[in-house]
N, C-alpha and C positions, 0 to 999 in steps of 0.2 A: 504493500500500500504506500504511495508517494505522500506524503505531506506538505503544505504549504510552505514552508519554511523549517531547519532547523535550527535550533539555538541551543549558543554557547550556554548551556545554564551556568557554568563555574566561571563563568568570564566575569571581571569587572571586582568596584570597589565595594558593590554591595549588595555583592551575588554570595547565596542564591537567592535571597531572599526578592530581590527586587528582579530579578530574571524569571522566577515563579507567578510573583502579582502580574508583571509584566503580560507573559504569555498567556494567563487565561482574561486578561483585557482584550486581547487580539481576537482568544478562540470565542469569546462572546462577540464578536465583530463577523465570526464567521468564518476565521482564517485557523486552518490544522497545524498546531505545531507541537514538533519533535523537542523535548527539553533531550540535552546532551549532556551527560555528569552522570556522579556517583550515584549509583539508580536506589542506594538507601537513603542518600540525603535528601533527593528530589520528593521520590513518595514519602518521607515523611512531612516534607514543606507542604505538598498536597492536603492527605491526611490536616494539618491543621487547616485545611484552609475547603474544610468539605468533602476530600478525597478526591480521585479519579473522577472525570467526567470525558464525554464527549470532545474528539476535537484534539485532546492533547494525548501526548503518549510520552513515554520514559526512555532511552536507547542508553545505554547503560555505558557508562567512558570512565575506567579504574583510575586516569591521571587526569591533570590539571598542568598550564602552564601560568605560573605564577606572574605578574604585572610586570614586575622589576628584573627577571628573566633574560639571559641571554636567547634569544628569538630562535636564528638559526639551529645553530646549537640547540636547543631544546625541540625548537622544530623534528631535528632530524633524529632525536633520541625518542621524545614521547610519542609513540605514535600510536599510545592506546590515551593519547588526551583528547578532551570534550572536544578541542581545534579540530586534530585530526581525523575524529570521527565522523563529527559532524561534517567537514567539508569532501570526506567519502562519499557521505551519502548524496553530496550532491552530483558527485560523479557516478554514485550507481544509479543514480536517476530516482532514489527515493526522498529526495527531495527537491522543490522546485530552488530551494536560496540557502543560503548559510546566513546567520546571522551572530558575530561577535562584539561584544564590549572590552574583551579582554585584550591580551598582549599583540597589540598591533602586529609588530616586525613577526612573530609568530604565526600571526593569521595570513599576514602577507606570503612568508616564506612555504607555510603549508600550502596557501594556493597554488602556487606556482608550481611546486613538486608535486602533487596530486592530480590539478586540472590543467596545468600546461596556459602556455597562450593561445590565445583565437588566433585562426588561420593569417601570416604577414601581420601581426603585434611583434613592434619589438621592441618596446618596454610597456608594461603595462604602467596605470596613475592612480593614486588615489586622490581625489575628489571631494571636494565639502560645499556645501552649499552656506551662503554667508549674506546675513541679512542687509537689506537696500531700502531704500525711500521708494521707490520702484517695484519692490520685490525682489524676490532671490537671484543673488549673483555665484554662478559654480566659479569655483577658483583648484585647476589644477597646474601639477603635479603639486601635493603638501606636504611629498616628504618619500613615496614610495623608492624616487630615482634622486639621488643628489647633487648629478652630474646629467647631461643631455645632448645630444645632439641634435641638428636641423632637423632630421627628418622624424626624430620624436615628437618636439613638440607640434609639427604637425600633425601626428596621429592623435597626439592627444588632442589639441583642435577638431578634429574629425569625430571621436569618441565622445567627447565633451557634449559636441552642438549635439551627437545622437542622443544621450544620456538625457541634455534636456527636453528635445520633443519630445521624450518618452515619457518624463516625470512629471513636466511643465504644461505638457502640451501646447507649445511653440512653435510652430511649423515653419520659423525659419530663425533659430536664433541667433541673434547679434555677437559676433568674437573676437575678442581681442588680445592682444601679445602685451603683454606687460614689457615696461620699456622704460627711458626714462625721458624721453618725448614722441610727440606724436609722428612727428614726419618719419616715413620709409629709411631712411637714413641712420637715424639716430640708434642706437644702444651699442649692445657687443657685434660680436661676426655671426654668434651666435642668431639672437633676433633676428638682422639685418637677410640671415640666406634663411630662417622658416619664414618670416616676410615675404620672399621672393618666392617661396614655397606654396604657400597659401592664397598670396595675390589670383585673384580670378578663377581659382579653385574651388574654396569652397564658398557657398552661398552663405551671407551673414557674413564673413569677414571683413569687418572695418578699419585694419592696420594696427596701430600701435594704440596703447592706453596707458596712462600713468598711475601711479600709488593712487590719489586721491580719486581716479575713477571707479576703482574696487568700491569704497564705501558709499560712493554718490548712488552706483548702481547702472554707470551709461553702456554697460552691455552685459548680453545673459550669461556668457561666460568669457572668461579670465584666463590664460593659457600660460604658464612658467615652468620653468625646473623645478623639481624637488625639492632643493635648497632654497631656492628665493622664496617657493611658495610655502617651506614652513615656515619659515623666520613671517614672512605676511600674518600667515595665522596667528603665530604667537602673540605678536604686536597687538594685533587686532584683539586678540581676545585678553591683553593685558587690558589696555588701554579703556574697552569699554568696562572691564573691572572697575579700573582706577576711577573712570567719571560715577560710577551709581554708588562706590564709597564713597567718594566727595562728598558727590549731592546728597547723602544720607547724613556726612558729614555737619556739613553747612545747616541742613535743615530741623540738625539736634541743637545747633551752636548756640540758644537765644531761647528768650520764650516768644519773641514776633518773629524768628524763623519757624520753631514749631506749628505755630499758628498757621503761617503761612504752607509748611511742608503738609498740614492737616488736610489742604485745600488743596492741593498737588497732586495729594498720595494714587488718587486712582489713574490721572492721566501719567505720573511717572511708572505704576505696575504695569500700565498697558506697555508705553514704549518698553519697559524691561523685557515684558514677553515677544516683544518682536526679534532681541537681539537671543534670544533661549535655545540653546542647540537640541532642547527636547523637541521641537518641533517640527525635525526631518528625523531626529533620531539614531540613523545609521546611513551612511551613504557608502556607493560600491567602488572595489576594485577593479575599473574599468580595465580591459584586454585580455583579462585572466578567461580560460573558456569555463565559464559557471558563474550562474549570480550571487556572486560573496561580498556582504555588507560588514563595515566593521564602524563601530560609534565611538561613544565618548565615555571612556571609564569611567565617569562620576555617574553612569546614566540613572537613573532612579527607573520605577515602574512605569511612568507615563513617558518614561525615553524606549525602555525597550520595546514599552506596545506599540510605540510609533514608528522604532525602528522593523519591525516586523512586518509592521503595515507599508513601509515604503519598499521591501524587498518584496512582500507580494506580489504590492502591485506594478513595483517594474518587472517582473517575470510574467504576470499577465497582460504587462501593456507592450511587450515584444522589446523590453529591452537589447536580451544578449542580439537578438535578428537584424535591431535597427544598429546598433554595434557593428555587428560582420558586416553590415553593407556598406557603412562609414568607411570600414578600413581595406575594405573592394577597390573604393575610389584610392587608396594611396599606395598602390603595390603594382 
């Protein structure tokens, strides 16, 4: 029997407990999933929580790869951990996604040895989606490749704009090369020949973009190395830290700041939940052949059911298919 998704149930900060609430969020949405872990810790997390039901199931994985982890290396030793199980199953076809919060470099490294890349990938990216005034801006490579070539970030380019029709449903979306001006010209050798690569290629590409266009949101995806694009993320996700402590700051400072902050509080919760990584939850390892989602270690319950939810239903909205046709056009 295939299931909708499997998941890491030992993955993450505050698994199992939040990978269990998590998953029968989803199977009450309608979605089947595989919890992957120690099969006495999970039925007992069940057991309190009403027992077995409908929709979800146990697949039993003796190891675990720990957060702080050498990746590889553990990679290629645990091969009876919840990673490695779980992302068999997507290779046996019993399941449609893989879904982890846990040791990134681990899930990454499993992919690769187990499911290979799609047909002419040659690197595959990981992906996040990153909140805009506009709406969601994808921003790849964030780390899977740390080094790159022209003809990579192309693919990722090509991968990228698939990933968003698919999740977006955007039928043509806008892409750009991170750079540090906008003219053809400008950056390293690098940029300047995937530039020349993408020019009049692919549909939606609008040239170069700088840092500040990432948070404005003036296109649907955002295309770099590995390197540049974690160090972006980092920043990014210091910085909007740094502003909602301030302002939390500022608004304890006083009794007419509190006053004031009283009067604020629901329009600052809202923007708060715009910038919330719970609400894509998990996003995919683009190239890899199988749909493998990896999130955000901190994820709580309402991260995993969402990340669950986005792996579903990019495997029912034809992700890996819009993928292989992307990377058709660059081979």
């Amino acid at each position: 029997m295939t299931v909708d998704v499997a998941l890491d149930a030992m993955g993450g900060d505050l698994a199992p407990q939040s990978t269990v609430d998590g998953a029968l969020i989803a199977v009450a949405e309608g979605i089947t999933v595989a919890l992957v872990g120690d099969e006495q810790i999970l039925h007992a997390e069940l057991a309190q929580r009403g027992g077995p039901r409908d929709g979800i199931s146990v697949v039993h994985a003796p190891e675990s790869i720990a957060m702080d982890a050498n990746a590889v290396a553990e990679a290629r030793r645990r091969r009876g951990s919840s990673i490695s199980i779980g992302i068999g199953m997507v290779k046996r076809r019993e399941a449609g996604a893989f879904v982890s919060v846990g040791n990134t470099g681990a899930a990454m490294a499993t992919a690769l040895m187990t499911l290979g890349r799609m047909r002419g990938v040659e690197r595959p990216a990981l992906c996040v989606f990153l909140p805009t005034p506009g709406g969601p801006t994808l921003l790849l490579d964030v780390g899977a490749n740390a080094e790159a070539r022209p003809s990579h970030l192309v693919q990722f380019a090509h991968f990228g704009s698939a990933y968003v029709r698919t999740a977006l449903r955007i039928a043509e979306p806008s892409v750009g090369l991170l750079s540090i001006g906008e003219e053809a010209s400008k950056g390293s050798s690098l940029i300047v020949e995937a530039h020349r690569g993408l020019s009049g290629v692919l549909p939606g590409f609008v040239g170069n973009v700088e840092g500040r266009d990432i948070a404005l949101g003036t296109v649907d995806v955002v295309v770099t190395d590995g390197f540049t694009g974690n160090v972006v993320l980092k920043v990014l996700e210091g910085t909007v830290t740094m502003m909602f402590d301030q302002l939390r700051s500022v608004a304890l400072s006083s009794l007419r700041a509190r006053l004031g902050g009283a009067l604020l509080l629901p329009a600052v919760g809202q923007l708060r939940s715009q910038f919330d990584y719970r609400r894509f939850g998990a996003v995919p390892l683009l190239g890899v052949d199988g749909a493998v989602f990896i999130g955000h270690g901190r994820s709580d319950a309402e991260a995993i059911a969402s990340a669950i939810r986005s792996a579903a239903n990019a495997v029912r909205n034809g992700m890996l298919e819009a993928v292989g046709e992307a990377i058709a056009q660059t081979t």
